[in-house]
C-alpha positions as semicolon CSV with decimal commas, in nm:
position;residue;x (nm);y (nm);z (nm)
1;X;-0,546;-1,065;2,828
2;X;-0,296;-1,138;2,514
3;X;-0,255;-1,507;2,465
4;X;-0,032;-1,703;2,250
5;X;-0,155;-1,984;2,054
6;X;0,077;-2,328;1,917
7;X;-0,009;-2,262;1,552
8;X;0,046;-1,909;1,403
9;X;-0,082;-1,848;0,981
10;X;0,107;-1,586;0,767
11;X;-0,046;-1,207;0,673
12;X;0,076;-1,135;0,317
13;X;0,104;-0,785;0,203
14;X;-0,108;-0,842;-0,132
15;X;0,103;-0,586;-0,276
16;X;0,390;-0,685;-0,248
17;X;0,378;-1,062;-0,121
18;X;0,593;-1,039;0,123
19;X;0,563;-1,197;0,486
20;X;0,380;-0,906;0,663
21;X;0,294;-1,082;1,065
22;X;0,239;-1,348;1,204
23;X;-0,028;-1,462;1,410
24;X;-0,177;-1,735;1,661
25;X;-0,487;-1,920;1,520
26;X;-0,695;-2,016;1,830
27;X;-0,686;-2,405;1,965
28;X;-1,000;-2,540;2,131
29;X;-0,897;-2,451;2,419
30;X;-0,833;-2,101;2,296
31;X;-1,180;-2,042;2,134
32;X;-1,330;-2,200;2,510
33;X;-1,171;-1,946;2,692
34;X;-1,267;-1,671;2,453
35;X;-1,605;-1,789;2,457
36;X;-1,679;-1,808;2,859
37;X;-1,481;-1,472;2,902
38;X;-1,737;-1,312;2,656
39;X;-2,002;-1,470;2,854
40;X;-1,908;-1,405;3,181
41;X;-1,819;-1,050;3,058
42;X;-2,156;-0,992;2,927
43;X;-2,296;-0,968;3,331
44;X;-2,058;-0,716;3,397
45;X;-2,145;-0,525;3,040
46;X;-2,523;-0,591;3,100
47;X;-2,489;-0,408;3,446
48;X;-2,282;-0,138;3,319
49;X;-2,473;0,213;3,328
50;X;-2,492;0,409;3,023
51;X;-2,254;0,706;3,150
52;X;-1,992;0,441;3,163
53;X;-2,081;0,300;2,817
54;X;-2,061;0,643;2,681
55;X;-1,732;0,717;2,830
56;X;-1,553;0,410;2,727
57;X;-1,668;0,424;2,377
58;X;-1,523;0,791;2,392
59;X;-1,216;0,667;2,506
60;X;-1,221;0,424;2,216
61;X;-1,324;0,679;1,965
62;X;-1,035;0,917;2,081
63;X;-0,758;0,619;2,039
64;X;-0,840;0,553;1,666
65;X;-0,841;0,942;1,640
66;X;-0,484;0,934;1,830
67;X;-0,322;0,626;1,613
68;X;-0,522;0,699;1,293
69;X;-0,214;0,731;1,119
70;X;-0,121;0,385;1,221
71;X;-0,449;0,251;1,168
72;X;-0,458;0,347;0,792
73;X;-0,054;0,224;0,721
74;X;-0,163;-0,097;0,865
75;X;-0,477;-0,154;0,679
76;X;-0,279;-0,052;0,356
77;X;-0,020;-0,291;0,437
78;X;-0,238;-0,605;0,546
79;X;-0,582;-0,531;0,301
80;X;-0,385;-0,366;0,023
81;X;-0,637;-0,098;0,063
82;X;-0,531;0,255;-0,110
83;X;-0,396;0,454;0,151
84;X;-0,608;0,755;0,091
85;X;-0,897;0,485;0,140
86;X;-0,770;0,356;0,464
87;X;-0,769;0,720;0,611
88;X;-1,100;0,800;0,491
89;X;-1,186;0,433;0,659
90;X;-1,003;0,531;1,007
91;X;-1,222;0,830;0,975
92;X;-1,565;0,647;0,956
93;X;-1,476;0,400;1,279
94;X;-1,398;0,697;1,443
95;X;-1,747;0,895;1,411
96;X;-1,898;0,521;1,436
97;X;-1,752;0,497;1,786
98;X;-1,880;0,828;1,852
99;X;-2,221;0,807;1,751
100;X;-2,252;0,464;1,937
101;X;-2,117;0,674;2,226
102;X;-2,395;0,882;2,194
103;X;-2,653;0,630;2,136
104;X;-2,609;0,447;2,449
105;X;-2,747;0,663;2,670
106;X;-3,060;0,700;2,481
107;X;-3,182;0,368;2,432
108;X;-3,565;0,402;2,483
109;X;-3,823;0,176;2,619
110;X;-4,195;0,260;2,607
111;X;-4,530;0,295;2,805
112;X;-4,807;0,111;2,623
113;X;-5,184;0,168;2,779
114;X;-5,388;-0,133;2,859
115;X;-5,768;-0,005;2,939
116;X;-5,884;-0,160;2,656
117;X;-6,160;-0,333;2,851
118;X;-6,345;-0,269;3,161
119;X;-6,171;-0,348;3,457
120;X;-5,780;-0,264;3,317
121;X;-5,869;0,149;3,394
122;X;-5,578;0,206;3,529
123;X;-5,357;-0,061;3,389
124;X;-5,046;-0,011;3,148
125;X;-4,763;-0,231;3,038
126;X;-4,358;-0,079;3,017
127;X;-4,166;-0,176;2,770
128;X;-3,800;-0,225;2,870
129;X;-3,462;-0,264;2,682
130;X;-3,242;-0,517;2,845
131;X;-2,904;-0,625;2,638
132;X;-2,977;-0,982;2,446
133;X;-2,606;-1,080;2,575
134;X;-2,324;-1,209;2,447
135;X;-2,321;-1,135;2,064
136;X;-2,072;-1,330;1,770
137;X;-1,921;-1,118;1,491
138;X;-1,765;-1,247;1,179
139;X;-1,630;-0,964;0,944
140;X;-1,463;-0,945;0,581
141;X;-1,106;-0,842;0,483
142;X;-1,234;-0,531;0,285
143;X;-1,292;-0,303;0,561
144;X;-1,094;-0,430;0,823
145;X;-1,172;-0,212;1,072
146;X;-1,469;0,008;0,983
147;X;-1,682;-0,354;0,918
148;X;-1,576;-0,472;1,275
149;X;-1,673;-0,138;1,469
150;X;-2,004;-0,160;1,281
151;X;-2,053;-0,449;1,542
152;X;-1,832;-0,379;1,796
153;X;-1,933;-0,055;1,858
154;X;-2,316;-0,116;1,884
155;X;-2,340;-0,417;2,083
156;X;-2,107;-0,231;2,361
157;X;-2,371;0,119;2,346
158;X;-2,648;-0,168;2,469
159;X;-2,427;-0,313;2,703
160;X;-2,360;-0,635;2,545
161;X;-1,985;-0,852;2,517
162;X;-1,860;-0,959;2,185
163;X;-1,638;-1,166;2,024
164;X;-1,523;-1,096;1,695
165;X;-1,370;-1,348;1,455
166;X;-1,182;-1,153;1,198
167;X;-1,059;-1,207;0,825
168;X;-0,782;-1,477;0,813
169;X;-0,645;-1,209;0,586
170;X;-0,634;-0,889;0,772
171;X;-0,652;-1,021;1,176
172;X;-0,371;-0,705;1,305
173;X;-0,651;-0,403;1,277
174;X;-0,885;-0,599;1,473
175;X;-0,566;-0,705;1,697
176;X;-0,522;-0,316;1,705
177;X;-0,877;-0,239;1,759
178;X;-0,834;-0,493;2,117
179;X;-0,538;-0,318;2,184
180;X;-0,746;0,029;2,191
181;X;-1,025;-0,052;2,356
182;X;-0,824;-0,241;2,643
183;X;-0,669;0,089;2,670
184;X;-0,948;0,270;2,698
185;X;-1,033;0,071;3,036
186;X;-1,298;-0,137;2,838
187;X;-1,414;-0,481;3,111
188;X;-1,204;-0,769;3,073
189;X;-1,418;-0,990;2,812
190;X;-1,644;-0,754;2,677
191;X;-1,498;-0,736;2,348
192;X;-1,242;-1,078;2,263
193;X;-1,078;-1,079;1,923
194;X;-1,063;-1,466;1,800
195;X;-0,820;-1,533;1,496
196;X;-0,923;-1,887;1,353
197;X;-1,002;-2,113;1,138
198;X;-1,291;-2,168;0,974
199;X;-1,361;-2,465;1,136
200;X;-1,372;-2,330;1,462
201;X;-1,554;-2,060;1,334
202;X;-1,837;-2,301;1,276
203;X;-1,805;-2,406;1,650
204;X;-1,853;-2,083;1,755
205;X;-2,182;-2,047;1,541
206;X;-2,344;-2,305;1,666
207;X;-2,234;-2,240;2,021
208;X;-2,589;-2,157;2,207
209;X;-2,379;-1,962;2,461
210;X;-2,385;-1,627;2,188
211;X;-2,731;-1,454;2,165
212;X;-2,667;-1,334;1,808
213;X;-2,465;-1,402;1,524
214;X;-2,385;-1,113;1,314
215;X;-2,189;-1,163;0,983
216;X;-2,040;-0,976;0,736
217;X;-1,900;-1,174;0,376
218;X;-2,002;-1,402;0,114
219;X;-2,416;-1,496;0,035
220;X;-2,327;-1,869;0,057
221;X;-2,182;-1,874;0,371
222;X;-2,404;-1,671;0,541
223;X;-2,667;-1,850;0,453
224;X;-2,498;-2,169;0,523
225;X;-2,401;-2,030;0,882
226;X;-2,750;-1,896;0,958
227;X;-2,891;-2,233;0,885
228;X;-2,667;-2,381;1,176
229;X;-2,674;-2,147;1,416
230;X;-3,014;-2,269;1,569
231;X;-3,223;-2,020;1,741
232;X;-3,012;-1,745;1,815
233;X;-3,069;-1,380;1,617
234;X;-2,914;-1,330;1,329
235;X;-2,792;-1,042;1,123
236;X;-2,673;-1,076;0,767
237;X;-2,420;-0,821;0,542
238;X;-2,400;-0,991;0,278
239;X;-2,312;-0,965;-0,138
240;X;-2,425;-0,758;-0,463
241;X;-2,442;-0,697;-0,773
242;X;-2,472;-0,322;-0,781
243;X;-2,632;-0,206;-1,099
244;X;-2,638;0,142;-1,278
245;X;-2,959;0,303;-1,489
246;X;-2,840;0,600;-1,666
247;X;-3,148;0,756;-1,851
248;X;-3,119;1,013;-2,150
249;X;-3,176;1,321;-1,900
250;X;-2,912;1,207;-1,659
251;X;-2,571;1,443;-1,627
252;X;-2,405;1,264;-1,799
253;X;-2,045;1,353;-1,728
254;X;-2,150;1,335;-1,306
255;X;-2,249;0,971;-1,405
256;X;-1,972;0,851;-1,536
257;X;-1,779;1,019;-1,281
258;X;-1,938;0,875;-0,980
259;X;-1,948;0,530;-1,209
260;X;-1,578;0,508;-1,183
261;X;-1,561;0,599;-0,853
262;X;-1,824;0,365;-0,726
263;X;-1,692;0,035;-0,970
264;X;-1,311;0,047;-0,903
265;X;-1,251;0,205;-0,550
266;X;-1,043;-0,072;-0,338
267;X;-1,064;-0,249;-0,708
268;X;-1,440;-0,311;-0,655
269;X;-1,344;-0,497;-0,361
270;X;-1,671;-0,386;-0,158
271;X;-2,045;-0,581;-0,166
272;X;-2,217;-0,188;-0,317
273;X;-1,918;-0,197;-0,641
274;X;-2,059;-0,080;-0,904
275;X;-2,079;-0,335;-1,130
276;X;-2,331;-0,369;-1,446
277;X;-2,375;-0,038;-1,599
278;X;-2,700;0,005;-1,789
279;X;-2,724;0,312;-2,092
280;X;-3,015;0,455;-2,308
281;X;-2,946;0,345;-2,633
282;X;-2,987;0,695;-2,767
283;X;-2,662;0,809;-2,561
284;X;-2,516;0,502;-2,509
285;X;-2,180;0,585;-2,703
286;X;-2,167;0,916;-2,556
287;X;-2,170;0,820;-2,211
288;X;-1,960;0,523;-2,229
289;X;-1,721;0,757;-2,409
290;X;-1,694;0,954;-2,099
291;X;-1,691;0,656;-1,840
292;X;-1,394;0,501;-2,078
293;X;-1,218;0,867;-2,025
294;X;-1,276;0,898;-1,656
295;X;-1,166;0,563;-1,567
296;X;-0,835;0,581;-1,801
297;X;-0,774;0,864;-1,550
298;X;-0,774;0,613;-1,204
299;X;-0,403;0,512;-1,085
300;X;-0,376;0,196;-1,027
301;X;-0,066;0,011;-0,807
302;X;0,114;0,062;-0,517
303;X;-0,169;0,170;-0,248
304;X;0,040;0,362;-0,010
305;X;0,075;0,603;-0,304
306;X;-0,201;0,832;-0,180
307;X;-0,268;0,905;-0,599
308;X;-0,417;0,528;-0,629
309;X;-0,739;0,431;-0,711
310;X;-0,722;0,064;-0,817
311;X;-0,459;-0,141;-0,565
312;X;-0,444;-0,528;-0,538
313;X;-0,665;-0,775;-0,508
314;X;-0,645;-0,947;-0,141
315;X;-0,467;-1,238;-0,266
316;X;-0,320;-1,422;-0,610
317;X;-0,615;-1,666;-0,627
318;X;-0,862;-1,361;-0,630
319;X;-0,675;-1,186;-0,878
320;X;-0,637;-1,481;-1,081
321;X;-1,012;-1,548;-1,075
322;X;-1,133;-1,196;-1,166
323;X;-0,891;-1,218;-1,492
324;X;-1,058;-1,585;-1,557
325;X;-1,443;-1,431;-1,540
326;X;-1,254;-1,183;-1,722
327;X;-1,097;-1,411;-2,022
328;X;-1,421;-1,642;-2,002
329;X;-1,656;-1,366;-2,114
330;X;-1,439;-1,228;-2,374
331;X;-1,410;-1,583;-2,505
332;X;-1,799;-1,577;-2,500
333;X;-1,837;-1,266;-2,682
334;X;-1,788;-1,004;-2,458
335;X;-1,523;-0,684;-2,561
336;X;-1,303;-0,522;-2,379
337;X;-1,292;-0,129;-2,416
338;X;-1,001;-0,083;-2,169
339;X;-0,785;-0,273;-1,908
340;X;-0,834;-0,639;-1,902
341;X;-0,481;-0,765;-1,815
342;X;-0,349;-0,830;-1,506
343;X;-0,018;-0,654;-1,373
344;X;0,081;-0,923;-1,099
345;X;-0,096;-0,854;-0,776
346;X;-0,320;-0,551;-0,999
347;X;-0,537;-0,618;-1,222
348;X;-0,647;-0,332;-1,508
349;X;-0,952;-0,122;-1,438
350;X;-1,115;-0,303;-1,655
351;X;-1,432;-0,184;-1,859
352;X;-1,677;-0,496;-2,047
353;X;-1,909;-0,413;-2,343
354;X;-2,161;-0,682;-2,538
355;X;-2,195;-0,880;-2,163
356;X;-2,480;-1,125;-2,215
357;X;-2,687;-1,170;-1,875
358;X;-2,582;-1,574;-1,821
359;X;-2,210;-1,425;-1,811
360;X;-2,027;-1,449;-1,477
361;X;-1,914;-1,119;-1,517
362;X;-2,253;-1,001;-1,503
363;X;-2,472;-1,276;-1,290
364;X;-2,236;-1,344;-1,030
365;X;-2,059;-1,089;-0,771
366;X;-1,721;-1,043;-0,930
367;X;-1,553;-0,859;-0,654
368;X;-1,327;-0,708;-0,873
369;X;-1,213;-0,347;-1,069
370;X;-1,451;-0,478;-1,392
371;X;-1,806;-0,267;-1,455
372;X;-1,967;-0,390;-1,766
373;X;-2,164;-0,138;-2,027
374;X;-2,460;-0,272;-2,154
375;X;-2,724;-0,039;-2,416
376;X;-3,055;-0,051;-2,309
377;X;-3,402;0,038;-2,573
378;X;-3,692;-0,074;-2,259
379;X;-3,701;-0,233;-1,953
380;X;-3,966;-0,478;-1,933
């Protein structure tokens, strides 16, 4: 059931700025109703036999396979996310349906023997999987819809509801995502999609009606909402700091190949960026030679180009950050080799060299299309 809420919020193409949607943020009353519908939802999931699991995941698999085209377009339009990206994306939610499809009718239990001690002969214990119930998701604008079927898609194989609270910034693909699985004949409840703030987000942590909390985002706020959520399960996604060894016998041209690729895909916009690159000091000039000529190569701007590499950042105060951490390390040393500027919602692929460790740029998860190059003699 589609409701309307009193207060809608904006969704900005980062691209291009403009006014993409609009959409309801949930009241109280909203997030209440959301809430008991997951929970009364989770009976009727929780009683559901596995053929019927496996079917309606099917179903759901075969409608992002059906509207993939409109799943990607979206994503590009509402994440920025390159549009060859946001295919490749569409594509990974599809075989994650799937394979949950698959998985829920072989969830396992096991038969444990208890003759341990006279008198238990003939005794043994079964070991049964039973759903843990209704289950809270909070995802991350950065993949939009792969992130949410990563705990959508699981918690329906073992027969549980969910509710998902999605990105303030990219709420329509897991709008679209409802719209799919409703179609696919998917019980009313078993999967609610909760736009909000992040107020009631809280609200909905602590709330001891969910079972488990699984989020998807920032170190500090998971921790923060794992802290309050009391003594429900909880499973954390959270940030990195990727970093790169590349030893004297390493292919060297692979490596800075799959450097570039891994440090400005979505514009390092994912938690496994590549982001501090260390090099050998014996072919430290040689290989950052040939990172500096691979990554001149990326395209950065408009993402529905399919040729782009490098689109926006999600909104102006990230890019406007990254090029601070940016200015701030050059103004403490650091050099730039290539990029560095910002082209209004873009910012350069951006390559660092002479990055001290207290540097932001390199102790901190930038989140960003910056790697920095460091020369390394031993590892201690």
């Amino acid at each position: 059931m589609w409701r309307h809420g009193e207060t809608v919020v904006p969704v900005i193409n980062p691209f291009t700025g403009q006014l993409l949607a609009e959409v309801s943020n949930a009241s109280s009353a909203d997030a209440e109703a959301a809430i008991q519908s997951t929970v009364d939802a989770a009976v009727v999931m929780g009683a559901l036999p596995s053929h019927a699991r496996y079917h309606v995941l099917q179903k759901i698999a075969g409608g992002l396979y059906d509207r993939r085209e409109e799943f990607a377009r979206l994503m590009t339009a509402e994440a920025g996310k390159p549009i060859a990206d946001a295919k490749r994306e569409v594509n990974r939610a599809v075989q994650t349906f799937t394979i949950a499809a698959e998985e829920a009718k072989r969830i396992p239990g096991e038969v444990i023997p208890l003759d341990w001690t006279p008198g238990t002969d003939s005794h043994l214990g079964i070991l049964r999987r039973v759903p843990i119930g209704p289950v809270l998701g909070i995802t991350p604008f950065n993949f939009p819809l792969n992130l949410v079927a990563h705990k959508v898609a699981p918690a329906l194989a073992a027969g549980n509801s969910i509710l998902i609270k999605p990105a303030p910034q990219t709420p329509l693909t897991a709008l679209l995502l409802g719209e799919v699985a409703v179609e696919a004949g998917l019980p009313p409840g078993a999967l609610n999609i909760l736009p909000c703030d992040n107020k009631m987000a809280e609200q909905l942590v602590v709330d001891p009606r969910f079972k488990l909390l699984s989020f998807t985002g920032s170190a500090a706020v998971g921790w923060m909402l794992k802290a309050k959520c009391g003594k429900k399960k909880v499973v954390l996604e959270l940030g990195g700091n990727a970093g790169v060894i590349v030893e004297p016998d390493a292919d060297l041209e692979l490596a800075a190949q799959r450097c570039a690729v891994g440090g400005f895909g979505y514009a390092g916009q994912t938690c496994i960026s590549v982001q501090r690159i260390f090099v050998h000091h014996s072919i430290a000039d040689l290989f950052t030679t040939k990172l500096l000529l691979q990554v001149a190569r990326l395209k950065a701007g408009d993402p529905s180009d399919d040729s782009t590499v490098v689109g926006p950042l999600i909104d102006p105060a990230a890019t406007h950050r990254v090029e601070a951490w940016v200015g701030e390390a050059v103004s403490q040393g650091a050099r730039v080799l290539l990029g560095g500027k910002r082209m209004g919602s873009v910012m350069e692929a951006t390559v660092l060299s002479h990055v001290t460790p207290t540097m932001k740029v390199s102790c901190q998860e930038l989140f960003g299309p910056v790697v920095t190059a460091t020369p390394y003699r031993h590892f201690s």
